[in-house]
Residue frames as qw, qx, qy, qz and C-alpha x, y, z in Angstrom:
[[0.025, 0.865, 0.340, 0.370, 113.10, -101.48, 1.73],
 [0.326, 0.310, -0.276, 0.849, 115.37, -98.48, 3.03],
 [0.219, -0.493, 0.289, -0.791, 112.76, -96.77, 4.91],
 [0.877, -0.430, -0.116, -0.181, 111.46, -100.20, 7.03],
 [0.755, 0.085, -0.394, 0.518, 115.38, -100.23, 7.90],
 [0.532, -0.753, -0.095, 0.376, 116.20, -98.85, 11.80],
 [0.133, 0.949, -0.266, 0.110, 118.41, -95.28, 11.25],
 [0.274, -0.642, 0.697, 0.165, 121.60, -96.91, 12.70],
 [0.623, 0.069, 0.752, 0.202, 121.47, -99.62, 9.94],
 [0.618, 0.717, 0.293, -0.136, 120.49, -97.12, 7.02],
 [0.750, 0.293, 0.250, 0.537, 122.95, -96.71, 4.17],
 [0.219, -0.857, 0.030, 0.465, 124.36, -93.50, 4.05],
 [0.741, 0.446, 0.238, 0.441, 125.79, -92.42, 0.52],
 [0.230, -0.751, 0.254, 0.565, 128.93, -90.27, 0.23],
 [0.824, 0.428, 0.232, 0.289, 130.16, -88.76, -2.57],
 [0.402, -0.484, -0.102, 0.771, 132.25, -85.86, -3.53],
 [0.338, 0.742, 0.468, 0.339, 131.16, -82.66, -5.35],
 [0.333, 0.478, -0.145, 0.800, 132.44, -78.90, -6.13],
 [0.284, -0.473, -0.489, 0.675, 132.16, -76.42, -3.11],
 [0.199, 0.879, 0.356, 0.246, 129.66, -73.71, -4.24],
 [0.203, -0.950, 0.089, 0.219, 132.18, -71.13, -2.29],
 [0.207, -0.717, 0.506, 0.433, 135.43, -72.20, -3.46],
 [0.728, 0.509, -0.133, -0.440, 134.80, -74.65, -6.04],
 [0.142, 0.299, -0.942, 0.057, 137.23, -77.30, -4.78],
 [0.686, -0.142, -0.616, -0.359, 136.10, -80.54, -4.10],
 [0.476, -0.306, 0.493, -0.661, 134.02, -81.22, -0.70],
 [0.039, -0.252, -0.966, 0.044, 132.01, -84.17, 0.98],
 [0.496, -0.168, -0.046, -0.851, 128.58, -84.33, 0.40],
 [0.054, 0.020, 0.942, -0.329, 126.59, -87.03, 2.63],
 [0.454, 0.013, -0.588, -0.669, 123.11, -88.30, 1.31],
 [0.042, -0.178, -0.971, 0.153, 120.08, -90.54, 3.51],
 [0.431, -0.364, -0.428, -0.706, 116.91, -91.13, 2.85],
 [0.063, 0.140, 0.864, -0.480, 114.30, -91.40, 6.26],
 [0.383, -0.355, -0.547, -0.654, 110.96, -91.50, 6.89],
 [0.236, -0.125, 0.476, -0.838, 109.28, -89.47, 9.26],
 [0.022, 0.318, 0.930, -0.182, 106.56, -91.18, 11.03],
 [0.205, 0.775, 0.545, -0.246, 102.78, -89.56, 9.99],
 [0.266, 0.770, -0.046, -0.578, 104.40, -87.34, 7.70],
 [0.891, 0.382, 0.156, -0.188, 106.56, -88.59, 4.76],
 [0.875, -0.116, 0.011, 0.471, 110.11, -89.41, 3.22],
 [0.171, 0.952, -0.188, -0.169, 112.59, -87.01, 3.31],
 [0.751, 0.363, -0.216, 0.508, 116.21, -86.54, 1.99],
 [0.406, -0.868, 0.078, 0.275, 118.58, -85.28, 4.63],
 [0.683, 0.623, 0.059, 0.376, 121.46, -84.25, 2.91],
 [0.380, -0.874, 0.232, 0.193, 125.28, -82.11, 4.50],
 [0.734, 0.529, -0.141, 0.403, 128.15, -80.86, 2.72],
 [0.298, -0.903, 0.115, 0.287, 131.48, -79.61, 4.21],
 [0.788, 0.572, -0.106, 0.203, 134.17, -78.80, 2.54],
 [0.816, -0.492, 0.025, 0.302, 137.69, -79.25, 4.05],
 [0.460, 0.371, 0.039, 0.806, 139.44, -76.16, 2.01],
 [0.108, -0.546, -0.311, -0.770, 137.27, -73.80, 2.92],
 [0.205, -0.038, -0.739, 0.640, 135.70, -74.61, 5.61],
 [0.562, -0.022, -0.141, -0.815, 132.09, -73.63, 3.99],
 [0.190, 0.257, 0.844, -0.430, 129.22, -76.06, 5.80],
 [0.338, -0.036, 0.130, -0.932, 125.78, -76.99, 4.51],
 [0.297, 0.207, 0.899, -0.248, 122.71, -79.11, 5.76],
 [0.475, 0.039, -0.294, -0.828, 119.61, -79.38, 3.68],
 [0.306, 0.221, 0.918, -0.121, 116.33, -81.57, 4.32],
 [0.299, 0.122, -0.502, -0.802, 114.10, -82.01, 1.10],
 [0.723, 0.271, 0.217, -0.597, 110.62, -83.64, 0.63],
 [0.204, 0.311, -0.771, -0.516, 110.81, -86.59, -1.33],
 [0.184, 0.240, 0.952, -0.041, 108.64, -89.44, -2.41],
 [0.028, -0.389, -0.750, -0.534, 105.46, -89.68, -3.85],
 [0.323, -0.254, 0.165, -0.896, 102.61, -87.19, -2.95],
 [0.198, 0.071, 0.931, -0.297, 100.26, -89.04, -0.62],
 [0.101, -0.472, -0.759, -0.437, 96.91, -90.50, -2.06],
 [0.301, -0.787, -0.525, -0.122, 94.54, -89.22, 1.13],
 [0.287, 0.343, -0.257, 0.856, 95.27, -85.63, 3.00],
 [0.153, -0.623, -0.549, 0.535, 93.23, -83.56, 5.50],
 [0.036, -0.651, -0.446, -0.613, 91.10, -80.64, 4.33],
 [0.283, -0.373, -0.331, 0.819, 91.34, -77.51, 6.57],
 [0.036, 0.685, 0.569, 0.453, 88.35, -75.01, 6.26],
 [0.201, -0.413, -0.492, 0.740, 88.22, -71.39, 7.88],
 [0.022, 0.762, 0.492, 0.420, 85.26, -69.33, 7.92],
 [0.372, -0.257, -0.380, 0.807, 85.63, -66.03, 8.74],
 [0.004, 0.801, 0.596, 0.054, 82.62, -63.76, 9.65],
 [0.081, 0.992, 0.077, 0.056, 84.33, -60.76, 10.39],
 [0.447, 0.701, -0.455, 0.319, 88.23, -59.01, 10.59],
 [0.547, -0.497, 0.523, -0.426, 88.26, -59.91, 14.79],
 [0.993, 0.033, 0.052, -0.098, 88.35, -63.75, 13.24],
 [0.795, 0.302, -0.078, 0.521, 91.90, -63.43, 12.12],
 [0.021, 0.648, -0.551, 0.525, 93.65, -61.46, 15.05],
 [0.637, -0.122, -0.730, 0.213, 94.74, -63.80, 17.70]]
């Protein structure tokens, strides 16, 4: 299982894809973790080595969790919601 594997032992996937700025071909680097109490993400960094255009993205991934937390505010007047 990828995410019961320690970060310096996870698999990193490279691959190569166009550069959205110049449209030559760049590296794009790919790993899945999992954040502790929250859930898996994709971390995800292109750079491209014409150009010299750079970008990171982390995405949400996996399944939506079965049990959440319920957050209720009541608010009796406008003085509830100024800090």
């Amino acid at each position: 299982d990828i995410l019961a594997t320690p970060a310096e032992d996870r698999e990193v996937m490279a691959f190569k894809v166009a550069c959205p700025h110049c449209g030559r071909e760049g590296d794009e680097h790919m790993c899945v973790a999992k954040i502790p109490y929250f859930k898996e993400c994709v971390i995800m960094s292109f750079a491209c080595a014409h150009c010299g255009y750079r970008n990171s993205e982390v995405k949400g991934g996996g399944a939506v969790p079965l049990k959440g937390c319920l957050a209720t505010l009541t608010c009796v007047d406008a003085g509830d919601l100024s800090r």
